[in-house]
C-alpha positions in Angstrom: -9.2 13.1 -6.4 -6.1 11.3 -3.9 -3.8 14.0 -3.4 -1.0 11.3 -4.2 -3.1 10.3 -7.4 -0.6 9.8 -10.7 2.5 10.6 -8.1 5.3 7.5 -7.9 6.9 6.6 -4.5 10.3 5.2 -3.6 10.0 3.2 0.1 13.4 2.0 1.7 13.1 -0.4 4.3 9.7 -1.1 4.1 9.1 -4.5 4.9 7.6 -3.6 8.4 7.0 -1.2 11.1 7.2 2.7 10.4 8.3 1.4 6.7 5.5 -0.4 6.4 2.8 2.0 7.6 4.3 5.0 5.4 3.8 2.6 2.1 0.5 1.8 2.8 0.4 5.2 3.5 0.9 7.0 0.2 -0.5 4.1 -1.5 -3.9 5.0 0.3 -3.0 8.6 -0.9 -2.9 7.8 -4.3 0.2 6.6 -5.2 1.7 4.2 -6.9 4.9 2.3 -5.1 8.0 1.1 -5.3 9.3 -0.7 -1.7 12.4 -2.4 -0.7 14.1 -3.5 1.8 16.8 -6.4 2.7 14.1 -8.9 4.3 10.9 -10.2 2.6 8.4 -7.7 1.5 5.4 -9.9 1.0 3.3 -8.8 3.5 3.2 -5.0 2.9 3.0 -6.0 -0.9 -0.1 -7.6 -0.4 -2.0 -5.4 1.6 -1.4 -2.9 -0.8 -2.7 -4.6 -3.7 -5.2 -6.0 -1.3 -6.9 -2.4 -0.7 -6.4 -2.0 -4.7 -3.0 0.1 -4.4 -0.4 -0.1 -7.6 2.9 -1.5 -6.1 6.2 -3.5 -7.0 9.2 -4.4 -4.6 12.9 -4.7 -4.6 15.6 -6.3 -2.5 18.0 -3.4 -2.1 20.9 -2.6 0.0 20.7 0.7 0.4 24.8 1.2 0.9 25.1 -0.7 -2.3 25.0 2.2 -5.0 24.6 0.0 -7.9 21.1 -1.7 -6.1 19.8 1.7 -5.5 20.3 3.2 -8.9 19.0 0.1 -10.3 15.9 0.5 -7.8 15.2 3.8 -9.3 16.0 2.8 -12.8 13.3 0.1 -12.1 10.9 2.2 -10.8 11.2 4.5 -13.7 10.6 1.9 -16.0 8.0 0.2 -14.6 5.9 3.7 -13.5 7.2 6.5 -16.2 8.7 8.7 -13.4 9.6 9.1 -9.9 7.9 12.0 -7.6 8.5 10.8 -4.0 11.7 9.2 -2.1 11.1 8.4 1.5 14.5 7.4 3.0 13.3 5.6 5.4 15.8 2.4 6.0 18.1 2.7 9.3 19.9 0.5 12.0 18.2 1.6 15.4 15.9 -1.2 17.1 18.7 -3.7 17.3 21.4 -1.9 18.5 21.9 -2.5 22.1 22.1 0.4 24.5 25.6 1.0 25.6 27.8 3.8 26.7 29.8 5.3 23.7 33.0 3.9 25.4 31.3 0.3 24.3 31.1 1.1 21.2 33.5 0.2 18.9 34.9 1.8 15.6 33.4 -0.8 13.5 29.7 -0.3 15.1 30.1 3.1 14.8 30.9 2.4 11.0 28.4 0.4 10.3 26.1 2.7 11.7 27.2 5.9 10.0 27.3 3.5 6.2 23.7 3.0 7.4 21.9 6.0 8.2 23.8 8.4 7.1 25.7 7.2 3.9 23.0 5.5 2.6 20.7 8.5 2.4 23.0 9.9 -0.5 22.8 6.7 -1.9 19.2 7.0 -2.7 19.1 10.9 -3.0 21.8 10.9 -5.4 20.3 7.8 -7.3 17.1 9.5 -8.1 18.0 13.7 -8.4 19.0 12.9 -12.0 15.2 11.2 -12.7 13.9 14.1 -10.3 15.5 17.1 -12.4 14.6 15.7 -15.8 10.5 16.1 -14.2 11.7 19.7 -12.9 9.7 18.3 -9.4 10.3 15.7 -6.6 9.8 15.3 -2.9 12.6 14.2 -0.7 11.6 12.8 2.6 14.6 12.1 4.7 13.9 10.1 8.2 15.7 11.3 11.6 14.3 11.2 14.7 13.3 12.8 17.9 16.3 11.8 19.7 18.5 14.4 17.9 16.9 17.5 19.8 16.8 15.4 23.3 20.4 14.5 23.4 19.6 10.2 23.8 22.1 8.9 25.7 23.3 5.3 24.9 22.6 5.5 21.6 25.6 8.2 20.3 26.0 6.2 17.0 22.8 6.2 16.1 21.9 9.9 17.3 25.4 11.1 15.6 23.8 9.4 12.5 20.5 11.0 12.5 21.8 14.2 13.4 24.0 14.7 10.0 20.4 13.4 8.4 19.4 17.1 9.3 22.5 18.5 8.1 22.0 16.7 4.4 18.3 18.0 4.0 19.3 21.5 4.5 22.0 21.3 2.0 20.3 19.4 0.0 17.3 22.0 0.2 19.8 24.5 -1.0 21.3 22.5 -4.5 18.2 21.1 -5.5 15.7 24.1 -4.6 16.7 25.6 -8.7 15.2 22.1 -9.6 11.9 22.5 -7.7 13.0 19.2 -5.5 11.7 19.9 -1.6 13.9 18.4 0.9 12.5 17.8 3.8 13.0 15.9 7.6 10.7 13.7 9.5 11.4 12.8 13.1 9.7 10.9 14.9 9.6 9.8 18.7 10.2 6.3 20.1 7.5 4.5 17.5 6.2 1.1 18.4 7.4 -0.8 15.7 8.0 -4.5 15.6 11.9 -5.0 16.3 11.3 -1.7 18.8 8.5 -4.0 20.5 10.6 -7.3 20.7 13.9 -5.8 22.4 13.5 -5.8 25.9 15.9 -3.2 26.6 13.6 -0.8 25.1 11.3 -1.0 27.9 12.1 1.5 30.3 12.6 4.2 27.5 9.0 3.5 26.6 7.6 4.4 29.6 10.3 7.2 29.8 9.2 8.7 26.5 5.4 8.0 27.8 6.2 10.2 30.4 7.9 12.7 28.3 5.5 13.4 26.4 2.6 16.0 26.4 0.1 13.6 24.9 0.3 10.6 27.3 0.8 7.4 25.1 2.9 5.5 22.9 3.5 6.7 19.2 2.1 4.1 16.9 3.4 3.7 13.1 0.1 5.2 11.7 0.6 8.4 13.7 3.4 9.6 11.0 1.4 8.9 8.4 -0.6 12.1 7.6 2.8 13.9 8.2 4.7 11.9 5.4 1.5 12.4 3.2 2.0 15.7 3.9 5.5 16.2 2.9 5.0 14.2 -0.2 1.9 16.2 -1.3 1.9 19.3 -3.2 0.5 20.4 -0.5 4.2 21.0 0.7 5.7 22.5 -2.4 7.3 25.9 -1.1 7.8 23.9 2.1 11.5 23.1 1.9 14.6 21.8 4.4 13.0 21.8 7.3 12.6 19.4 10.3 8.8 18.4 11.2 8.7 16.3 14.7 5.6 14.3 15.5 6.7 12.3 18.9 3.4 13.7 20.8 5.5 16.7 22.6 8.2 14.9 23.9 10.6 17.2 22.6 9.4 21.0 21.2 11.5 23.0 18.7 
């Protein structure tokens, strides 16, 4: 049996890249899916269906509290329940690099509505669905550049650092309701928009360099960790931070 088999998944900003590869994921896993996103989600719709996978979409703004509770509400209807959220949506490969002084209050904003604020959109859209079952998995996205200290980037680090914060507080409110809560960080992953801005290449090699297994980190190398955390294979395994960036950074 798929250790995902009769389990439902919630995918934010899964139209491509590390979205894209986590969907596929679970659906490979057993489950069946619900991805969104803000841009076209065609492609990773097909190739699930393509390898037989169970799987609707949504256009959802992920700030936009009404979208996301009518995302879950959707999902719920269309699947009977709702085990697995990964928050995966962010702002990150098309910010430019820039000193904080740069960076302007409405960036930083932005940002922070992003990352940060619309994370408990989706957790608080689907903890009411989550407690009715008594059972859910939380997988909340942050990244390897919080335990580094990233410079150029303080928005987006600020951003992913609270992330942390949130999982362990939400680990503590919604532990009653067996609900894990749980962090995934990954390093610098090669996703599309990562690829395609220029200004990313030196950190590649930097982060290359860095690490203790010499190569880039590809999408598919988070995939058996966010199986993983969605699994019951995870279930007394609660508000805690698992990093998978190839030893770039070692907690």
């Amino acid at each position: 049996m798929a250790v995902l088999e009769n389990k439902v998944a919630i995918v934010t900003g899964a139209a491509q890249g590390i979205g894209a590869a986590y969907a596929k994921g679970l659906a490979a896993a057993g489950a069946k899916l619900c991805v969104c996103d803000i841009i076209p989600l065609d492609a990773v719709v097909a190739d699930i269906k393509a390898a037989g996978g169970e799987v609707i979409s949504q256009h959802c703004d992920i700030t936009d509290a009404r979208q996301v509770e009518d995302l879950v509400a959707n999902t719920e209807k269309a699947f009977g329940r709702v085990d697995i959220l990964v928050n995966n949506a962010a702002l990150f490969a098309k910010l430019p690099l820039k000193p904080f002084t740069e960076i302007s209050s409405d960036e930083w904003d932005l940002v922070m509505k992003i990352n940060t604020r619309g994370v408990f959109e989706c957790v608080k859209a689907v903890t009411p669905v989550m407690r009715r079952q008594k059972y859910g998995k939380i997988i909340n996205i942050t990244s390897s550049g919080v335990m580094k200290g990233i410079p150029m980037l303080l928005h987006y680090i600020a951003s992913k650092a609270a992330v942390i914060g949130m999982t362990r507080s939400l680990a503590r409110e919604l532990g009653a309701d067996n609900i894990c809560v749980n962090v995934l960080a990954p390093g610098l992953t090669m996703s599309e928009d990562v690829k395609a801005n220029e200004a990313y290449s030196v950190s590649r090699q930097l982060n290359v360099a860095s690490r203790a297994i010499k190569r880039e980190q590809e999408p598919e190398d988070l995939v058996g960790t966010v199986v993983y955390l969605a699994s019951p294979a995870s279930d007394f395994m609660t508000g805690q931070t698992m990093l998978v960036d190839g030893g770039s950074a070692m907690i």
